[in-house]
RODO-2510 file (C-alpha; in nm, 4 decimals, decimal comma):
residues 466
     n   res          X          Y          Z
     1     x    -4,7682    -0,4659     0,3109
     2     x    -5,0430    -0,7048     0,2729
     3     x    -5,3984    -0,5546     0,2755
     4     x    -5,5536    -0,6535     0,5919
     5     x    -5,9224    -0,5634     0,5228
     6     x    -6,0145    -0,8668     0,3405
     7     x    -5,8992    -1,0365     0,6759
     8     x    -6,0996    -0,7546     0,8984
     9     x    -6,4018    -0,8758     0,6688
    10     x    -6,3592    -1,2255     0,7432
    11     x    -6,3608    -1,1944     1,1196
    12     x    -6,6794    -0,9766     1,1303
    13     x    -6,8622    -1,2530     0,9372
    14     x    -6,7294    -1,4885     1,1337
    15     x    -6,8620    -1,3376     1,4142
    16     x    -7,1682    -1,2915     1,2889
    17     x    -7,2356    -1,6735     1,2144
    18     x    -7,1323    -1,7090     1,5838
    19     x    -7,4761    -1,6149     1,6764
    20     x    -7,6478    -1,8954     1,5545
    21     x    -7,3842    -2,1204     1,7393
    22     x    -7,4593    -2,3282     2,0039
    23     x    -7,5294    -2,0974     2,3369
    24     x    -7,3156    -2,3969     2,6068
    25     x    -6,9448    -2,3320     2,5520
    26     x    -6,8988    -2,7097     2,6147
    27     x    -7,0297    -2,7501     2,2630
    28     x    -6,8132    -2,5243     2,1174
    29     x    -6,4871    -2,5887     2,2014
    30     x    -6,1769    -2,4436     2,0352
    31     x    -6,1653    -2,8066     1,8271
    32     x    -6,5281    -2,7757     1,7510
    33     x    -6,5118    -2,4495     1,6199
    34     x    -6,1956    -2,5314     1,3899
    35     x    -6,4226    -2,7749     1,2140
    36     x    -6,6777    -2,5434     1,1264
    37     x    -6,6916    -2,4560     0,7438
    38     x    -6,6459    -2,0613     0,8320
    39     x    -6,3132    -2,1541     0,9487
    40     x    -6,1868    -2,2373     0,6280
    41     x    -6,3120    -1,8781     0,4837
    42     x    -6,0907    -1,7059     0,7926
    43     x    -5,7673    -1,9401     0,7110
    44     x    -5,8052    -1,8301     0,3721
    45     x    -5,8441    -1,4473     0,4757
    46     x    -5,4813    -1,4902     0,6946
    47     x    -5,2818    -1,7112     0,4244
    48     x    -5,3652    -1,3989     0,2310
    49     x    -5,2750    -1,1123     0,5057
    50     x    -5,0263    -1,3501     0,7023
    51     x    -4,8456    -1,5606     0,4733
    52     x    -4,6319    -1,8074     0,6400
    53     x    -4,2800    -1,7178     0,4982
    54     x    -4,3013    -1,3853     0,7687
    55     x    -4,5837    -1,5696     1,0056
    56     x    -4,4247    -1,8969     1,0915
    57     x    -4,5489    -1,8934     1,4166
    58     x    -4,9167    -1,8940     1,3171
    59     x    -4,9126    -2,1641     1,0782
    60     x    -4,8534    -2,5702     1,2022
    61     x    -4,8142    -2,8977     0,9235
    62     x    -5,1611    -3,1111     0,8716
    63     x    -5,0938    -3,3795     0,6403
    64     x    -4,7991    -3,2503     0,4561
    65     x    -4,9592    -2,9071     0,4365
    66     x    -4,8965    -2,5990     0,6153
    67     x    -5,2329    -2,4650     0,7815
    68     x    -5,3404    -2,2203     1,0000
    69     x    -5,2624    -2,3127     1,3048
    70     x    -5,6241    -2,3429     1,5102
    71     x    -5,4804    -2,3864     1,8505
    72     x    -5,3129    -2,0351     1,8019
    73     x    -5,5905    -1,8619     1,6379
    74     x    -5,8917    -1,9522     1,8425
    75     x    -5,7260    -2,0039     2,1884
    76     x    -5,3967    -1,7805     2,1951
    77     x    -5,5759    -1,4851     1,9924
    78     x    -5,9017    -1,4867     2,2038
    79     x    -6,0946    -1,5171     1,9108
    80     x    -6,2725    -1,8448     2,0449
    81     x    -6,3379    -1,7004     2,3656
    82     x    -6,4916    -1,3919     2,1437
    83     x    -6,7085    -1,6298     1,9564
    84     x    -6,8256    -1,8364     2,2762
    85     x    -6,9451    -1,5044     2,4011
    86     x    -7,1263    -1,4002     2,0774
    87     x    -7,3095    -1,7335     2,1027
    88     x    -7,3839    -1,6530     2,4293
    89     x    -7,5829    -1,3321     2,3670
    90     x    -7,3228    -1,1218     2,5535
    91     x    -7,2726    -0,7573     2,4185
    92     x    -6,8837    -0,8175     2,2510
    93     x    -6,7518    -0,4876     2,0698
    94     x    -6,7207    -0,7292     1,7770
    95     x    -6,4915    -0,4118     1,5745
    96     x    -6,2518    -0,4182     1,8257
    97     x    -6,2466    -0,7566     1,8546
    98     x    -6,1927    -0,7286     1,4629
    99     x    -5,8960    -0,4805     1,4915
   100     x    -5,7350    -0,6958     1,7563
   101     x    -5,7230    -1,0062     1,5935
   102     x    -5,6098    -0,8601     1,2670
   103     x    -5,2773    -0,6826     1,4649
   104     x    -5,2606    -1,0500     1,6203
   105     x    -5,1853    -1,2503     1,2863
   106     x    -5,0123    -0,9401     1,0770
   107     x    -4,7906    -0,8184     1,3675
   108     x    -4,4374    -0,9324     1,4007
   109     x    -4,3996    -1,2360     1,6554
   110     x    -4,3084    -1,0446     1,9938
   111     x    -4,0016    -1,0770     2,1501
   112     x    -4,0559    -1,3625     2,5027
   113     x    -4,0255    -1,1168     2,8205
   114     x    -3,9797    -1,2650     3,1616
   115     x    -4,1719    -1,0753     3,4077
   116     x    -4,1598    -1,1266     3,8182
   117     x    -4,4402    -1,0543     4,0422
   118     x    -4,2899    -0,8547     4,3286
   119     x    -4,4421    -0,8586     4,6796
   120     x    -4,4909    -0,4826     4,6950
   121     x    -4,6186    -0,1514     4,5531
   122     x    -4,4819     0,0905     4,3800
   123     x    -4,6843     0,4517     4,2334
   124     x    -4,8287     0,3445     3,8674
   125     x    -4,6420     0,4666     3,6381
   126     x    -4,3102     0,4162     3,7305
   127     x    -4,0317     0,2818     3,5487
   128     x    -3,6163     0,2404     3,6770
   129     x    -3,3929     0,0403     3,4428
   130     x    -3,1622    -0,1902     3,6526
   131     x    -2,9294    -0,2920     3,3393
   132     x    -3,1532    -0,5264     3,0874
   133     x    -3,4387    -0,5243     3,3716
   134     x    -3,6870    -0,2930     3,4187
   135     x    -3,8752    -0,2348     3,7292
   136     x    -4,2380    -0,1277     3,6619
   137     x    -4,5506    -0,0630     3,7199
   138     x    -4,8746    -0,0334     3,4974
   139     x    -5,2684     0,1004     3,5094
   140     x    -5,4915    -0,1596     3,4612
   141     x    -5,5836    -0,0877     3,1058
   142     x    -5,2206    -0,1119     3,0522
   143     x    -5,1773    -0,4729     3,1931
   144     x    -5,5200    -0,6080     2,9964
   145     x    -5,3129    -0,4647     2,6498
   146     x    -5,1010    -0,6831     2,7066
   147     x    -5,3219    -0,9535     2,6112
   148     x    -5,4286    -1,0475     2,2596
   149     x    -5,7954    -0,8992     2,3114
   150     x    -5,8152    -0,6824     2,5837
   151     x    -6,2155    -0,6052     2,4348
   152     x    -6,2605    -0,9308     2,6454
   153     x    -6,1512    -0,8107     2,9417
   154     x    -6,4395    -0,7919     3,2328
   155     x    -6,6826    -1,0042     2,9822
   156     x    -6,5834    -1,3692     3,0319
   157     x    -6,7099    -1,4940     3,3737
   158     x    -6,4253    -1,5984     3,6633
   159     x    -6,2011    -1,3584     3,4553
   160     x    -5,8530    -1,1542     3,6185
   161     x    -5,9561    -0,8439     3,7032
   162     x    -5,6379    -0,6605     3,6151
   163     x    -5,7020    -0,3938     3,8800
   164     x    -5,5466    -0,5935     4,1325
   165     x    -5,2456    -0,5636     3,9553
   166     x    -5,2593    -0,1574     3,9639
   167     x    -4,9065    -0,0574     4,1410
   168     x    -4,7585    -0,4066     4,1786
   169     x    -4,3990    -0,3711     4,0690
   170     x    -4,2974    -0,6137     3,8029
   171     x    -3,9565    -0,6758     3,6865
   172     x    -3,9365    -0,7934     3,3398
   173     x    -3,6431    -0,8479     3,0979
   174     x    -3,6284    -0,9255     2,7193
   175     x    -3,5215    -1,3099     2,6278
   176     x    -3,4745    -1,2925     2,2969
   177     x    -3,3357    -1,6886     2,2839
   178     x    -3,6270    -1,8081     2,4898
   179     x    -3,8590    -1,9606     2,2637
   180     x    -4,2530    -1,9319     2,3209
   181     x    -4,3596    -2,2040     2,5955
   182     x    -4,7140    -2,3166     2,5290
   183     x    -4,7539    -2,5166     2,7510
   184     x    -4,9155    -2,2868     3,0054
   185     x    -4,7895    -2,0868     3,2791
   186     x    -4,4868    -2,2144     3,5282
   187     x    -4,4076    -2,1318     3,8766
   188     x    -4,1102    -2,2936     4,0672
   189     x    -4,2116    -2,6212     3,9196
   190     x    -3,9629    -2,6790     3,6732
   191     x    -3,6076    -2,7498     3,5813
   192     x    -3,3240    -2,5592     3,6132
   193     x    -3,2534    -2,2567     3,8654
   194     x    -3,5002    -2,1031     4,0803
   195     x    -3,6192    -1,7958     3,9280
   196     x    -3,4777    -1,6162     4,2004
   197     x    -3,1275    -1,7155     4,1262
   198     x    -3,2074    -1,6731     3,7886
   199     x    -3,2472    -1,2921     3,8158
   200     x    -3,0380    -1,2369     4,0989
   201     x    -2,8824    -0,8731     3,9147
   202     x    -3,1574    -0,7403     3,9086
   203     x    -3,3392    -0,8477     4,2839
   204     x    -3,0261    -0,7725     4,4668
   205     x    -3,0274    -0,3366     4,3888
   206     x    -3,3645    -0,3752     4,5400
   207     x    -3,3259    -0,6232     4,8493
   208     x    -3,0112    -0,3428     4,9338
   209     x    -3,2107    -0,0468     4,9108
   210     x    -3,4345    -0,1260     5,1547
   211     x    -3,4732    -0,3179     5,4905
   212     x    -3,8117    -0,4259     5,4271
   213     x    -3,8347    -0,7612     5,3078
   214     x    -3,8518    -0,8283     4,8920
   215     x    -3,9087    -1,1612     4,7494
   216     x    -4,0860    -1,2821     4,4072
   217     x    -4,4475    -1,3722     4,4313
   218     x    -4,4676    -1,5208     4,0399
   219     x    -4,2669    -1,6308     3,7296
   220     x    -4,4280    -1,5887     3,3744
   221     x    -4,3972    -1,5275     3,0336
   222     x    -4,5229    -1,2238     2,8301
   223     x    -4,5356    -1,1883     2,4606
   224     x    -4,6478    -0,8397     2,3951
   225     x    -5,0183    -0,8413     2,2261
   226     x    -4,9898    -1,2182     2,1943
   227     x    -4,9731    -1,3658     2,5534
   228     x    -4,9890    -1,2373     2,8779
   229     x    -4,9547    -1,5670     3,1096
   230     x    -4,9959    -1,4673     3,4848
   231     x    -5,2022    -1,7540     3,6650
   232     x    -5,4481    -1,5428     3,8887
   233     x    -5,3781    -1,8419     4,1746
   234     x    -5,0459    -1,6645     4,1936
   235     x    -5,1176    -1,3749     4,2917
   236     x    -5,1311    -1,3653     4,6696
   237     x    -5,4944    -1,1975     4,7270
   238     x    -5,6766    -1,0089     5,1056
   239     x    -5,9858    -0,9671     5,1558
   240     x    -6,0329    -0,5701     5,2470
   241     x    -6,3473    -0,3987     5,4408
   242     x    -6,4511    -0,0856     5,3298
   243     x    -6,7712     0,1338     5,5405
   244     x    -6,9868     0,2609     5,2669
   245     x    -7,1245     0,4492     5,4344
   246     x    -7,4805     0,3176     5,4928
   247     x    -7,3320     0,0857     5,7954
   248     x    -7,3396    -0,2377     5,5466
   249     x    -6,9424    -0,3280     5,5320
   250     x    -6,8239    -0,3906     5,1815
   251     x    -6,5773    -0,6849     5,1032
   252     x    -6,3524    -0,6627     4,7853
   253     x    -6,0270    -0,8630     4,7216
   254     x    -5,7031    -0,7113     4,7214
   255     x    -5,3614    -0,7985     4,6376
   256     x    -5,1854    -0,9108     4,9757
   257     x    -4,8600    -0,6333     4,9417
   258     x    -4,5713    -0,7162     5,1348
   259     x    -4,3795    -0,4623     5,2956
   260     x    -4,1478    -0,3142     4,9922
   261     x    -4,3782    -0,0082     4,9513
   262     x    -4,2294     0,2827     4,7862
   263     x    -4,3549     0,6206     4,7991
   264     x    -4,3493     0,8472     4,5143
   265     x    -4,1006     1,0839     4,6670
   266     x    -3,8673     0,8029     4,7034
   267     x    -3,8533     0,7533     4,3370
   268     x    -3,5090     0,9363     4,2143
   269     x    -3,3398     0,7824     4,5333
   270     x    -3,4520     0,4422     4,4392
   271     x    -3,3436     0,5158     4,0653
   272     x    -3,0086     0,6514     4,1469
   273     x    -2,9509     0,3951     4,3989
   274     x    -3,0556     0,1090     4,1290
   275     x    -2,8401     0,2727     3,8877
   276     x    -2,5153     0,3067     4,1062
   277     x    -2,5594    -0,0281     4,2432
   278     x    -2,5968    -0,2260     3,8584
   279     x    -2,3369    -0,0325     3,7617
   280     x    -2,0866    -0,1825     4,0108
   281     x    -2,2609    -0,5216     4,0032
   282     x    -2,1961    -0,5088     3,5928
   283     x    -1,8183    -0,4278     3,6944
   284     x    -1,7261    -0,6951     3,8812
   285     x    -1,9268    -0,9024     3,6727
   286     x    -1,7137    -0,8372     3,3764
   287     x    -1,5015    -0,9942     3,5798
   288     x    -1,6387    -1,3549     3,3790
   289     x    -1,5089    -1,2967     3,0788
   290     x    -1,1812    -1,1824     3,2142
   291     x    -0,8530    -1,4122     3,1533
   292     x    -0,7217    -1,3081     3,4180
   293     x    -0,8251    -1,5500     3,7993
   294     x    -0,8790    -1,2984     4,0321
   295     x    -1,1723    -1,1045     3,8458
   296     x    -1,3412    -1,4353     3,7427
   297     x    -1,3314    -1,5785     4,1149
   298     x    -1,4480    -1,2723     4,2009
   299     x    -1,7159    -1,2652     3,9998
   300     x    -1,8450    -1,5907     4,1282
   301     x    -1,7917    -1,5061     4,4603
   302     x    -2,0596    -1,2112     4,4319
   303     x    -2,2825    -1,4560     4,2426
   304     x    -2,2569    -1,6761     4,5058
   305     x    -2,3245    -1,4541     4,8067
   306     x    -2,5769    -1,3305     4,6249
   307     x    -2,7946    -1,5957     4,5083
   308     x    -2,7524    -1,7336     4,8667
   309     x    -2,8802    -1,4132     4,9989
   310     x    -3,2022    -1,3838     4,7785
   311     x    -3,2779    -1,7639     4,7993
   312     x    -3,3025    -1,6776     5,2217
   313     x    -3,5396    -1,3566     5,1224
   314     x    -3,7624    -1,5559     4,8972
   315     x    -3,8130    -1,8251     5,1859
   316     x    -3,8926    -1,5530     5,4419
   317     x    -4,2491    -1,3586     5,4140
   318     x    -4,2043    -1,2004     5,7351
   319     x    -3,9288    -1,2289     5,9816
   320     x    -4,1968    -1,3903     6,1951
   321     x    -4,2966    -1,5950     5,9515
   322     x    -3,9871    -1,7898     5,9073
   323     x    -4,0577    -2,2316     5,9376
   324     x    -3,8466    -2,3040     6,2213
   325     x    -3,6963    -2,6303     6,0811
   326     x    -3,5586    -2,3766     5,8021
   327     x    -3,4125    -2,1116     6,0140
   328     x    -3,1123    -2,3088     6,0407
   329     x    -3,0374    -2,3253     5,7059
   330     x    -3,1319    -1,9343     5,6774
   331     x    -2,8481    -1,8741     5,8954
   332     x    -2,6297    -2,0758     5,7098
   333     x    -2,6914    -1,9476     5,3557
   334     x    -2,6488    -1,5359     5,5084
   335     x    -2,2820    -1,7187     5,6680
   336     x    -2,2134    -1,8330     5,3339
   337     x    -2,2939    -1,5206     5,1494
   338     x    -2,1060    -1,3115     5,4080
   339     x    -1,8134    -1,5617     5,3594
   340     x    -1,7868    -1,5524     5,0020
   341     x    -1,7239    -1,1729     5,0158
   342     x    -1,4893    -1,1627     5,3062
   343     x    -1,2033    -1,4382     5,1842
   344     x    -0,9556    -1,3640     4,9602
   345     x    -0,8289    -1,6234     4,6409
   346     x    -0,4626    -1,5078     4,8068
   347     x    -0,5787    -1,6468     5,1750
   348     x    -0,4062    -1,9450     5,3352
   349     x    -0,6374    -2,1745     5,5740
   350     x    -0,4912    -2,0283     5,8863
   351     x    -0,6985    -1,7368     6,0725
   352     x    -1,0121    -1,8066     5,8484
   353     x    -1,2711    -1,6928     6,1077
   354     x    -1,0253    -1,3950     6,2585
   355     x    -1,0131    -1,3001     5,8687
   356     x    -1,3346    -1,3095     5,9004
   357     x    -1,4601    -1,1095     6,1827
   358     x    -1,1812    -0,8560     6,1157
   359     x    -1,2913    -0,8026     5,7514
   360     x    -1,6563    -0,7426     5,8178
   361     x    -1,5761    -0,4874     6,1247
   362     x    -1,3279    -0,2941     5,9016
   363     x    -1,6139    -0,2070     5,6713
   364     x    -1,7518     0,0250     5,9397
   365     x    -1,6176     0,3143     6,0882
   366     x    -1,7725     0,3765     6,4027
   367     x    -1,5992     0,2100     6,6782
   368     x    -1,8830     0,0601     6,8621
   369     x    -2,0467    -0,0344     6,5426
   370     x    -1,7242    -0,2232     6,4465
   371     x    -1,7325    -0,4118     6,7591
   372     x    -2,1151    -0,5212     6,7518
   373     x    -2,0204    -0,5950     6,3857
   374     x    -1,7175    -0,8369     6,4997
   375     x    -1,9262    -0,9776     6,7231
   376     x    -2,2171    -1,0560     6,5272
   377     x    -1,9451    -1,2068     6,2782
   378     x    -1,8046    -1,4233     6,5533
   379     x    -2,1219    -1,6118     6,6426
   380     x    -2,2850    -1,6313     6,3033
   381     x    -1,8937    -1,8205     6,1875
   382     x    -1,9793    -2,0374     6,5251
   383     x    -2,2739    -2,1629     6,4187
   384     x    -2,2100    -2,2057     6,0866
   385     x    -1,9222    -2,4372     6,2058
   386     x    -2,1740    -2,6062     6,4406
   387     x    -2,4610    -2,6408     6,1954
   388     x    -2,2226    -2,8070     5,9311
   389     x    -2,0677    -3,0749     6,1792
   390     x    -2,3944    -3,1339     6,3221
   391     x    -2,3361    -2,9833     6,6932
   392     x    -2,6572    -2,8580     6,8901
   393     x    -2,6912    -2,4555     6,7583
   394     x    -2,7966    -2,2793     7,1282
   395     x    -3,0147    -2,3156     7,3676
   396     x    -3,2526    -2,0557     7,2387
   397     x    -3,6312    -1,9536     7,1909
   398     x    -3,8650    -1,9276     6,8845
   399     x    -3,8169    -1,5145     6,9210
   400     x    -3,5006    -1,5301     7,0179
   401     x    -3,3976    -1,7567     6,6897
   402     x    -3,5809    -1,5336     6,4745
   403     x    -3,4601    -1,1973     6,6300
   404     x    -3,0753    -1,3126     6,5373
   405     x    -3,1779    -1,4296     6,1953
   406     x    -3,3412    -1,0840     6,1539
   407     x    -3,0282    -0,8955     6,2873
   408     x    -2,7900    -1,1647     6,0752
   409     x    -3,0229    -1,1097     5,7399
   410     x    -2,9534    -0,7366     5,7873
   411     x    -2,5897    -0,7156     5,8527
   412     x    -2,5502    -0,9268     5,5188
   413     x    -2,7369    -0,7043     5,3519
   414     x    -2,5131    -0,3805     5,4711
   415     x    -2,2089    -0,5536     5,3989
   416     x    -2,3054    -0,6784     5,0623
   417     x    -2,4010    -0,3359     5,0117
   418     x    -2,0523    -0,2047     5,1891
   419     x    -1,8331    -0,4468     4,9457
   420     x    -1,9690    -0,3556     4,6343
   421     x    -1,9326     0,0420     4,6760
   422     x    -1,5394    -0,0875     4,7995
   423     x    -1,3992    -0,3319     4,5584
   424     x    -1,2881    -0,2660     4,2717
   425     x    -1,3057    -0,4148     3,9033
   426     x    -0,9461    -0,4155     3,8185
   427     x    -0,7211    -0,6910     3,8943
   428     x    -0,6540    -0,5849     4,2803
   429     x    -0,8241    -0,7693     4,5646
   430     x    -1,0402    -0,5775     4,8740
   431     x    -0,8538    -0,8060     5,1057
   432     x    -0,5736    -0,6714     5,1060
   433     x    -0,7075    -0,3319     5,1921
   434     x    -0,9456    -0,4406     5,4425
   435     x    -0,6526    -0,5712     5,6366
   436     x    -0,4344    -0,2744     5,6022
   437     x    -0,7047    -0,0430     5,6988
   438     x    -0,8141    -0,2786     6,0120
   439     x    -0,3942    -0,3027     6,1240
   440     x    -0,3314     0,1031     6,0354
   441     x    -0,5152     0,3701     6,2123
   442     x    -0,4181     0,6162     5,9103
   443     x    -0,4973     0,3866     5,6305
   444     x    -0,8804     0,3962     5,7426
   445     x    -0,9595     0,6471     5,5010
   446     x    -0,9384     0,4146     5,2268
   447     x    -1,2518     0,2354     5,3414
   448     x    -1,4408     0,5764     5,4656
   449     x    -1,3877     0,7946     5,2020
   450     x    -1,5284     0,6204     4,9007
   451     x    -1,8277     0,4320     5,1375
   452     x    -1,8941     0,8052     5,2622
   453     x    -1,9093     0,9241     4,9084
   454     x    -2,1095     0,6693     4,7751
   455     x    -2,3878     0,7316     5,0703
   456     x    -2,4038     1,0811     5,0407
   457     x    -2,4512     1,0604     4,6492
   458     x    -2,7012     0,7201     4,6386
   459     x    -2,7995     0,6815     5,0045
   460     x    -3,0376     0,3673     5,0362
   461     x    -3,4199     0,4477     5,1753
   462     x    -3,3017     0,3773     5,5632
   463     x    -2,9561     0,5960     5,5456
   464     x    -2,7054     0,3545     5,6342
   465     x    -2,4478     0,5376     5,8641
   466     x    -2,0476     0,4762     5,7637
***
């Protein structure tokens, strides 16, 4: 191991010459500072405790050379933003600053995570696997460590307070073929599949174990102690009034929610829920790399329904706040989902939408609730049929429109739910059974048993009856 103190030295002296810098940060840009003799000293300092054959990523070619990259050590470290503030006559703990950059050129290059924003809360602290996600939340001294200098943190003016970040739940996942992106943070703007898609295993456990609705508020990248890159504008923000007291309200910003709030009793539901749930998502899955056709079309089919059914979740805050020239095309993508669960690769194209209806009432056992489910199931297939050949939808109201969606957006969710507790990983089809059990009084039990089994062992948050 290279001794790092000659490098420790370096940055303490260079942070000491930052006081006779310019005081305007325009004058001292990253590219100004670069050219400044001291600079040379510090490269020297991390060829020594950072040599390029284990710290590629540090180093860039100038002239045939390989350098110290100064894009990477003033601007991704924090060390220019350090020195800025040094010039500036703020207070910096200049030692800590010291220790931080050191770990940030000697440390091995971090492993790209892709974290979501979710639009809810969950108690700090927590932490459920779901497969190679992680659903979490952090303190806000945890969140500003993951940053290159978190010394800086509540020193540079317009800066992220982190607190607003206390009890958001992120899921994040390792990527260890995603290389770095520095090219700044990215939202929906760029090519390829939505993010929701993208992570569809691991936002589905969560969109079925509760009603309330879940969708992703931001995309970004993390590299542990090298990059943290939220972009504050994504974070959906509140102002909140709070008496103090003395009669004089007090206005703070707060992260704007959502409705997935879970409480800390909740907690070993929601992680043996998540846990039952990935588990038969991973099954059917495995399905992909099957050579056999039924598990692979079978794996696509839940893929399908299920990036259908988060794409209409991430385009619906509320269930008020739905656009009404997209409620139409809400509808269809919860038909589509339900659709791509409820056919079989052993159907012919006669009795498509009595297949239909019949399959999606046989996954519930209470009479009535079998009928309102057929039901439901008839008019959703209707207007499917009318949306795609471009027939008038109904006669109906703003509230009335968004009232079915609602009622529509849940029954997918119960029978996504319903299918994945049923059918199984093996080379036999639910059809079949669904049909059985929906012609045969006494082969019913096939369908109650293991859905009554699974809710009494992982019951989701609003108790779904069988």
């Amino acid at each position: 191991m290279e001794d790092t103190t000659p490098l420790r030295r370096a940055v303490l002296t260079w942070l000491q010459e930052a006081r006779d810098l310019p005081s305007v940060p325009q004058a001292i840009t990253d590219v100004a500072l670069a050219s400044k003799p001291g600079f040379s000293a510090l490269g020297n300092a991390i060829v020594d405790a950072a040599p390029r054959s284990e710290h590629r990523d540090l180093y860039g070619k100038t002239d045939g050379d390989w350098l110290p990259r100064w894009s990477t050590l003033l601007g991704e470290s924090g060390l220019g933003d350090a020195t800025r503030l040094v010039a500036q006559g703020v207070t910096v703990p200049v030692e800590s600053v010291a220790n931080s950059f050191v770990a940030f050129c000697t440390a091995p290059a971090p492993v790209v995570e892709e974290w979501l924003l979710l639009n809810g809360e969950l108690p700090v602290g927590t932490r459920i696997p779901l497969g190679l996600y992680t659903l979490q939340s952090f303190t806000a001294e945890e969140l500003e460590h993951m940053g290159p200098m978190p010394a800086l943190c509540g020193l540079q003016p317009g800066g992220f307070e982190f607190r607003l970040l206390e009890g958001a739940p992120f899921l994040h996942a390792p990527n260890p073929e995603r290389a770095p992106d520095r090219r700044g943070p990215s939202w929906f703007a760029f090519p390829g599949p939505r993010p929701e898609a993208r992570h569809w295993r691991a936002l589905l456990p969560l969109i079925l174990w509760s009603a309330d609705l879940l969708h992703v508020d931001a995309v970004f990248d993390v590299e542990r102690g090298r990059r943290f890159d939220l972009d504050p504008n994504h974070v959906p923000t509140t102002i909140r009034t709070y008496d103090r007291g003395d009669g004089v309200p007090d206005e703070v910003d707060a992260r704007d929610i959502g409705p997935f709030d879970i409480a800390l009793a909740d907690l070993p539901r929601l992680q043996a829920f998540c846990a039952a749930v990935t588990a038969r998502i991973d099954a059917v899955m495995d399905g992909t790399t099957s050579d056999r056709r039924l598990p692979k079309r079978r794996a696509r089919r839940l893929e399908r329904a299920a990036r259908h059914l988060v794409g209409a979740y991430q385009r619906t805050y509320t269930d008020d706040g739905v656009w009404p020239q997209e409620a139409d095309e809400l509808h269809l993508d919860y038909v589509i989902a339900l659709e791509a669960l409820m056919t079989s690769p052993l159907d012919n194209h006669e009795g498509i939408t009595k297949r239909f209806q019949t399959r999606m009432a046989t996954l519930f056992a209470d009479p009535s609730m079998r009928e309102r489910v057929r039901e439901e199931a008839r008019k959703a297939y209707g207007k499917r049929s009318d949306y795609v050949h471009g027939d008038v939808l109904g006669d109906l109201t703003e509230t009335q429109q968004l009232a079915e969606l609602r009622a529509l957006r849940l029954l997918t969710r119960e029978v996504i739910l319903r299918w994945l507790v049923l059918t199984p990983s093996d080379t036999q089809d639910l059809a079949p059974r669904l049909d059985a059990a929906a012609d045969c009084i006494s082969c019913a039990h096939l369908i109650e048993e293991p859905l009554h089994a699974f809710f009494q062992q992982s019951p989701p948050q609003d108790n779904i009856r069988v």
